[in-house]
C-alpha positions as CSV (number, residue, x, y, z in Angstrom):
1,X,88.8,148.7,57.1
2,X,90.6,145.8,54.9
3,X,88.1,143.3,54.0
4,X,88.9,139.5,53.1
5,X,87.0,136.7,53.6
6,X,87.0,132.5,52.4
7,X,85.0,131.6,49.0
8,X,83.2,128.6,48.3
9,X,80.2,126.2,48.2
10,X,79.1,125.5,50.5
11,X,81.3,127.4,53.0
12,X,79.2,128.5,56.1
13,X,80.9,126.0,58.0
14,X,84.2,127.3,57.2
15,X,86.2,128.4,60.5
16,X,88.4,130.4,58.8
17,X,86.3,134.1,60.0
18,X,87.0,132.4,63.5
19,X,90.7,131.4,63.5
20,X,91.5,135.0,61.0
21,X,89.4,137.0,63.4
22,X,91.8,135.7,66.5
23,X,94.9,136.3,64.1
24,X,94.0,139.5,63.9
25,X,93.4,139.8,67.7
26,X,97.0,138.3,68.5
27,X,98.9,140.5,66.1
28,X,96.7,143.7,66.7
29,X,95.2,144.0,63.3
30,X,92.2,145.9,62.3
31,X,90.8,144.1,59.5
32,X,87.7,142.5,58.8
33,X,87.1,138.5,57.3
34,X,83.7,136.8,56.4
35,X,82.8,133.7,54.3
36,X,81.5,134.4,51.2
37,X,79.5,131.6,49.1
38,X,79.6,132.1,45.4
39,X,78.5,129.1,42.9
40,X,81.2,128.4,40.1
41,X,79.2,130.3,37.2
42,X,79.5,133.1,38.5
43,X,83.3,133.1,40.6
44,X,84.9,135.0,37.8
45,X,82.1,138.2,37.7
46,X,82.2,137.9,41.6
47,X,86.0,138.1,41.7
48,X,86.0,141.5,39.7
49,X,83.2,142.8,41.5
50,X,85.1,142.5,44.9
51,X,88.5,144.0,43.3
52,X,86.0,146.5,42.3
53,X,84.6,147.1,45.9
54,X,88.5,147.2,47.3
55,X,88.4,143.7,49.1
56,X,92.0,142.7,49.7
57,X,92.1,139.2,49.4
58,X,90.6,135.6,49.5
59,X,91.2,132.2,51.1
60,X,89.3,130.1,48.3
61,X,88.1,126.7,49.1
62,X,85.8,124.1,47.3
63,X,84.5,123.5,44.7
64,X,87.2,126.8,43.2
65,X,90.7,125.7,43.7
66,X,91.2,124.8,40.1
67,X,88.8,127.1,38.4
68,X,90.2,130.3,40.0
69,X,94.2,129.6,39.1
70,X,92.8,130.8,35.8
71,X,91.2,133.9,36.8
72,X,94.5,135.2,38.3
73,X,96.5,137.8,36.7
74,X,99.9,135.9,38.2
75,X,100.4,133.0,40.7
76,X,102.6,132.0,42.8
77,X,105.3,129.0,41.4
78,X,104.1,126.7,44.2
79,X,100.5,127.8,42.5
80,X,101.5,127.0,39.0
81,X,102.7,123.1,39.7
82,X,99.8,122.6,42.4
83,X,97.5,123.9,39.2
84,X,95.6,125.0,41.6
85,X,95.3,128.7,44.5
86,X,94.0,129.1,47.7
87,X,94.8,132.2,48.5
88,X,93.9,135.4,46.3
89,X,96.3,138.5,47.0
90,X,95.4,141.9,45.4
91,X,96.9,143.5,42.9
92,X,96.5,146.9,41.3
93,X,94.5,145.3,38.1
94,X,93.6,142.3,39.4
95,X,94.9,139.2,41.6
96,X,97.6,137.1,42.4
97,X,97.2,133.8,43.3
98,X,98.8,131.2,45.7
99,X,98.9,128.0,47.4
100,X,99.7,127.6,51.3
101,X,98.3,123.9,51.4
102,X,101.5,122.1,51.3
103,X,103.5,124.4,53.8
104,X,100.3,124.1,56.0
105,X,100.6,120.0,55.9
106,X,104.1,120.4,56.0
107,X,104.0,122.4,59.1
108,X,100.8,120.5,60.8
109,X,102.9,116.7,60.2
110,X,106.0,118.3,62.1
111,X,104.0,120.1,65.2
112,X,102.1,116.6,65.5
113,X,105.3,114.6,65.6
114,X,104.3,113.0,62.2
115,X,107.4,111.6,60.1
116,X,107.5,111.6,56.3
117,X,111.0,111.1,55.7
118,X,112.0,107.9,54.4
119,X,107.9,106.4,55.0
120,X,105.8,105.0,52.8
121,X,103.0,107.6,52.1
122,X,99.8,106.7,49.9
123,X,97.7,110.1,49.4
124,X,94.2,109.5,48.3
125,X,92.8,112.1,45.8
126,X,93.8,113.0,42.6
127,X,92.1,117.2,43.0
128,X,93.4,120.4,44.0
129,X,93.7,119.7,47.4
130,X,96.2,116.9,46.7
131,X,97.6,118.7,44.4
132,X,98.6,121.1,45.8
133,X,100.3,119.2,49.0
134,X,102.0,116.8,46.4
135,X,105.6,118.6,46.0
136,X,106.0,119.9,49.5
137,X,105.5,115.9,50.5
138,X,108.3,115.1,48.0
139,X,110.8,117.9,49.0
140,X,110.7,115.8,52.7
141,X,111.7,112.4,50.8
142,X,109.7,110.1,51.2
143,X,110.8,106.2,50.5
144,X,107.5,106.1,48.4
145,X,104.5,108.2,47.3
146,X,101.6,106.0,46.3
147,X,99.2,108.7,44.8
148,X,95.7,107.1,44.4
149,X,92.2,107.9,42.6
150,X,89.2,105.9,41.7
151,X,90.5,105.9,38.4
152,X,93.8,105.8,37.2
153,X,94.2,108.4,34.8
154,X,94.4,111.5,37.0
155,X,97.1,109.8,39.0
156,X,99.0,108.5,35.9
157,X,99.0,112.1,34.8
158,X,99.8,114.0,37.7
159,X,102.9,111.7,38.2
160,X,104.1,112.9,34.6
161,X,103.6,116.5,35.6
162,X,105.7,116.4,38.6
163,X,108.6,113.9,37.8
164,X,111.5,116.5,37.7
165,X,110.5,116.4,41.7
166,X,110.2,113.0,42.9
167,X,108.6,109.5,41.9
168,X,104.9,108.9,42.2
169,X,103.4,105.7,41.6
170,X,99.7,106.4,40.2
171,X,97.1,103.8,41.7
172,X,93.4,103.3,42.1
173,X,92.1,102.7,45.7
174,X,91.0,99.2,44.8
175,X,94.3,98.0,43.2
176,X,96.5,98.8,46.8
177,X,95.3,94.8,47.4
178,X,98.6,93.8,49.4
179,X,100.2,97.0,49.6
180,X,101.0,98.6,53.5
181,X,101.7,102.1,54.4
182,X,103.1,104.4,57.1
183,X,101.5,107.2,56.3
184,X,98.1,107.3,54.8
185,X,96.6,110.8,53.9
186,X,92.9,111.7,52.8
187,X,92.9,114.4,50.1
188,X,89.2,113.7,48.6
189,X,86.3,115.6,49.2
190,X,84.1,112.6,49.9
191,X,83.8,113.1,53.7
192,X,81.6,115.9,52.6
193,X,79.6,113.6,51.4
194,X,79.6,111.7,55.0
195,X,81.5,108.7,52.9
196,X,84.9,107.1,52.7
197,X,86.4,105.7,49.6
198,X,86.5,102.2,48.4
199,X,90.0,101.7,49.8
200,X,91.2,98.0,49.8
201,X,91.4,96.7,53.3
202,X,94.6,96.0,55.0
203,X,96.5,98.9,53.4
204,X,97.8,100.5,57.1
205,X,101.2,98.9,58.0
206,X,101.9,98.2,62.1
207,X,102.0,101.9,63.3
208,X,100.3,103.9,60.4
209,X,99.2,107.4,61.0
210,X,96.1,108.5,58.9
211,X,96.1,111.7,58.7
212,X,92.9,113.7,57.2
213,X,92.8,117.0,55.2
214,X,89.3,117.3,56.3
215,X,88.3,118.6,59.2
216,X,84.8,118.6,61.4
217,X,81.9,116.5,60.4
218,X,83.9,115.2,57.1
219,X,86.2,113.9,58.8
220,X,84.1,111.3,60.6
221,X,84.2,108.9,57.8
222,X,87.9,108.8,57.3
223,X,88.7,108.8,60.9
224,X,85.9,105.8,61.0
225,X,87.3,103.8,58.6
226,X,91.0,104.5,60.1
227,X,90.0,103.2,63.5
228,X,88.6,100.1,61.4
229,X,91.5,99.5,60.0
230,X,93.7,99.7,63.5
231,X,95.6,102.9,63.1
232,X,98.2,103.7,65.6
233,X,96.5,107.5,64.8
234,X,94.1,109.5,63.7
235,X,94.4,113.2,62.8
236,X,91.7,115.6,61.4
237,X,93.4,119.1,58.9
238,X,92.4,121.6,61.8
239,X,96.0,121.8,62.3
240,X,96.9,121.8,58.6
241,X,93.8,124.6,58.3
242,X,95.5,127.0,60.8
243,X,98.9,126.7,59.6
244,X,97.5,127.5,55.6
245,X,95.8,130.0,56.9
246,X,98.7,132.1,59.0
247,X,100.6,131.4,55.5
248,X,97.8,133.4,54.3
249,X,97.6,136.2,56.8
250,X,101.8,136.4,56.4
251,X,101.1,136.8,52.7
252,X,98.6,139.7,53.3
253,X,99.7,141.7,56.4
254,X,103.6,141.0,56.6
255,X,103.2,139.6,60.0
256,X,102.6,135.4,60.9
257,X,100.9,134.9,63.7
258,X,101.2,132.1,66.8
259,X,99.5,129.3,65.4
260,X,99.6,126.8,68.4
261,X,97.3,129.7,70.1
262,X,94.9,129.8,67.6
263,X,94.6,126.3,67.1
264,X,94.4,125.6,70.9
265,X,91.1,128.2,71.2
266,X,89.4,126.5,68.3
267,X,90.3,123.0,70.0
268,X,88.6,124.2,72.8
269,X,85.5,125.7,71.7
270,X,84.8,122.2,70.1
């Protein structure tokens, strides 16, 4: 049987075994998926050992996004400007990474009704999470990506690296005093960490979605603070986590299964 699974740490919360397990159920698949939690000193043995053992491939998730892109043999071009993989596909000596983020957001904003054409869109996070959702926002043309970090010079940099695609103004979360939004989106890990960032208050313009990359019990703190601040909504990333992850299962079985399905049995198991 084909083996995959999710790496990361921690990762025992992950729902990805559930929502692959009812892919493979919808598109008649026999394969098998787990979660797998491997510390960062030893990700690069643990990657050859499972090429070793035949495993297919990998949906890889925090703390490993940026660490593994340089354990690949090739990645994907979306994978290269992200700088950072989530998905591992196996090759005859090795593997090939990608990054199904930004399609996933993409994909999640448009089933939700969520406009990013011609808004004004401040993304918090500077990490491989928002880096890897940073050009797909720019390809829908925005009228302004704000990209902000506790400190400035992850932003400043990362809006160098991707100029040939679109403007980004770097910020810190303290210096948006005054600024509004339409579209505010959470790509730190902090809700892991059951807090929000320092975000100045009074950032949400009349109508602003925020919309959370997070899902679960790190999301509470984001969706907290966006009810504090009067949003017109609140979304958690199950949506974006489904729609990365049928990305993923297209990549490794030539077949994309119905998301709405999948994310409408998770929704309902709680």
């Amino acid at each position: 049987m084909d083996r995959y699974a999710v790496i990361g740490q921690p990762v025992a919360h992950s729902l990805s075994p559930r929502i692959h397990a009812l892919f493979a159920q919808q598109t008649q698949q026999t394969l098998s998926y787990e979660a797998l939690e491997v510390s960062p000193e030893s990700l690069a043995d643990t990657l050859k050992k499972l090429h070793a053992d035949g495993w297919r491939g990998f949906n890889i998730t925090l703390p490993h996004k940026l660490a593994v892109a340089a354990l690949c043999e090739s990645v994907s071009e979306r994978a290269q400007l992200a700088g950072a993989v989530n998905t591992l596909i196996r090759t005859d000596s090795g593997w090939k990474g990608d990054n199904t983020d930004g399609v996933g957001l993409i994909r999640d904003l448009k089933n939700q009704g969520i406009a990013v054409t011609g808004k004004r869109v401040l993304l918090l996070g500077a990490g491989g999470a928002a880096r890897g959702v940073i050009k797909p926002l720019l390809d829908e043309k925005p009228a302004e990506l704000t990209l902000s970090n506790r400190n400035p010079w992850k932003p400043e940099k990362i809006a160098v690296e991707f100029k040939a695609h679109g403007n980004i103004r770097p910020a810190t979360h303290l210096s948006l005093r005054g600024d509004q939004f339409d579209l505010v989106i959470n790509a730190t890990s902090a809700g892991h960490d059951g807090v929000m960032p320092r975000v100045s208050a009074g950032v949400l313009a009349k109508g602003c979605v925020c919309y959370d990359l997070s899902y679960g019990k790190a999301h509470a703190p984001f969706a907290a603070w966006a009810q504090q601040q009067n949003a017109a909504k609140i979304a958690d990333g199950l949506g974006m986590l489904v729609e990365q992850a049928a990305t993923s299962f297209e990549l490794w079985r030539g077949v994309r299964p119905t998301t709405i399905t999948a994310l409408s049995e998770l929704r309902k198991a709680g």
